[in-house]
C-alpha positions as CSV (number, residue, x, y, z in Angstrom):
1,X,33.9,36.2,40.3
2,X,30.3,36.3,41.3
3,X,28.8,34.3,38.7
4,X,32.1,32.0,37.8
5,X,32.9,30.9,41.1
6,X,30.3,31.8,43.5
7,X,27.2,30.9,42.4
8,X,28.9,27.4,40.5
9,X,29.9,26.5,43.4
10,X,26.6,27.2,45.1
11,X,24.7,25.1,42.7
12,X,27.2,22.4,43.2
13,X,27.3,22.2,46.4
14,X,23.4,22.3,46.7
15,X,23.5,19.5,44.3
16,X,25.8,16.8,45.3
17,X,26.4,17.5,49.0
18,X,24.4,17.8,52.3
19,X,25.1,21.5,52.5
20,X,24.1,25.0,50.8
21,X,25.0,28.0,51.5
22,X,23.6,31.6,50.2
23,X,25.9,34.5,50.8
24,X,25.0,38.8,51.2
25,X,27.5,41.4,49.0
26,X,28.3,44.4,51.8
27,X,28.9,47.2,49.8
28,X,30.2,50.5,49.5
29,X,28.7,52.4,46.7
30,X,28.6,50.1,43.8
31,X,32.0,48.2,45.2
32,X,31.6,44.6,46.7
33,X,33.7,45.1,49.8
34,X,33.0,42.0,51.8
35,X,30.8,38.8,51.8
36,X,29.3,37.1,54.3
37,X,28.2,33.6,53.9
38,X,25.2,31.5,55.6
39,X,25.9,27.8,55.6
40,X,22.9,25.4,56.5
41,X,21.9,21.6,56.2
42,X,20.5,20.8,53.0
43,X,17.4,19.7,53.9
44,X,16.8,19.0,50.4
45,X,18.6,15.7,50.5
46,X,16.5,13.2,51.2
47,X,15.8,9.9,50.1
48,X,18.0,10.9,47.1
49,X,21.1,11.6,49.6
50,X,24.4,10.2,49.2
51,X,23.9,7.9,51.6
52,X,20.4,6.2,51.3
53,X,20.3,3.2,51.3
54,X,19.7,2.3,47.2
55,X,23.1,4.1,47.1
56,X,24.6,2.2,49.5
57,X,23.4,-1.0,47.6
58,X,25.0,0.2,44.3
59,X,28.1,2.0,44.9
60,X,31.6,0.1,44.9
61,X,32.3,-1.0,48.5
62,X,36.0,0.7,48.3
63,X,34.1,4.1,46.8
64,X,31.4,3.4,49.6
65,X,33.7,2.7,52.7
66,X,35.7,5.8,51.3
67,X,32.7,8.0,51.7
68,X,32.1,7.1,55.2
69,X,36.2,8.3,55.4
70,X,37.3,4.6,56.0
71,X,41.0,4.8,55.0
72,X,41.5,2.7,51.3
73,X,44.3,0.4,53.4
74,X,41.4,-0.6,56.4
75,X,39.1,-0.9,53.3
76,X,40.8,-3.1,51.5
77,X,41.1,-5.1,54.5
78,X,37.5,-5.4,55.7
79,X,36.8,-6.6,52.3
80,X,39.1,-9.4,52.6
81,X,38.1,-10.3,55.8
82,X,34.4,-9.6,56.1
83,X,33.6,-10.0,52.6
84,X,30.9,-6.8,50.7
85,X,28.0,-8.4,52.1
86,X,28.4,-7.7,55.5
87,X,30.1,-4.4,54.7
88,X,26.8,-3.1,53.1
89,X,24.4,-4.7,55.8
90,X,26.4,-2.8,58.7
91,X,26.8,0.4,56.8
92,X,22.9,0.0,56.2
93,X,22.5,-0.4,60.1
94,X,25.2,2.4,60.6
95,X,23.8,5.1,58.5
96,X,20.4,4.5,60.3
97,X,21.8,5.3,63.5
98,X,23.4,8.5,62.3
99,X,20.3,9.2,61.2
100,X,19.0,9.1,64.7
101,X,22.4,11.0,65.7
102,X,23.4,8.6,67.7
103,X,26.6,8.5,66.1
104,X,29.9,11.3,66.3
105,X,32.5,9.1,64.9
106,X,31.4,7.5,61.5
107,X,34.8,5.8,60.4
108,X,35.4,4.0,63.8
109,X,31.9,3.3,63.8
110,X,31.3,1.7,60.4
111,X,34.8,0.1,61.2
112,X,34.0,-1.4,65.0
113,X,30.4,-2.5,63.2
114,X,31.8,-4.3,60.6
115,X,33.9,-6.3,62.5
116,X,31.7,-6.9,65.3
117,X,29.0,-7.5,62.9
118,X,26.2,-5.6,64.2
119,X,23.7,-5.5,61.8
120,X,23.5,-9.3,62.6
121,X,24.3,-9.9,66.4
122,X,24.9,-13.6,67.4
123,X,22.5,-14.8,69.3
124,X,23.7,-17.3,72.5
């Protein structure tokens, strides 16, 4: 189990998300009877994260929207609508104010952004 699940899904994790985890075996004698595991950040993910901005620029706007956990219907409807570029600009200006945690509600927030255009404010 250890090294078939556990530590594949460690390195996977690590990998392609923005979360690890490491885990301690309790046991009695030689018998694993309990594990705990430690989940933390993974600072790791930097510039290279899955939501840089590069990324944002290359990824399929339906894929991208998707990954902020915009529903595919509301997707496929700001597309229409807005058009890609000023999905991508507002995501852009989005994902920099999660960055600066200013942001609880990403899917309401990409969505209200988009619409409201706020990477670009009009100017009266």
């Amino acid at each position: 189990m250890k090294n078939r699940i556990l530590l594949y899904t460690q390195a996977e994790l690590e990998a392609k998300t923005d979360i690890k985890f490491t885990f301690e075996e309790i046991k009695k004698g030689t018998k694993v009877v309990k594990i705990v595991f430690y989940v933390t950040s993974n600072a790791k993910l930097g510039p290279e994260g899955v939501n840089d901005t590069e990324f944002i620029d290359h990824e399929d706007t339906i894929q991208l929207l998707a990954r902020f956990e915009v529903a595919k219907k509301v997707a496929n409807s700001l597309i229409k609508t807005y058009g890609e570029e000023q999905i991508r600009s507002n995501i852009k200006y989005v994902h920099e104010k999660k960055r600066n945690a200013e942001v609880t509600n990403m899917a309401g927030y990409i969505v209200k952004a988009i619409e409201e255009n706020y990477a670009y404010p009009k100017i009266f």
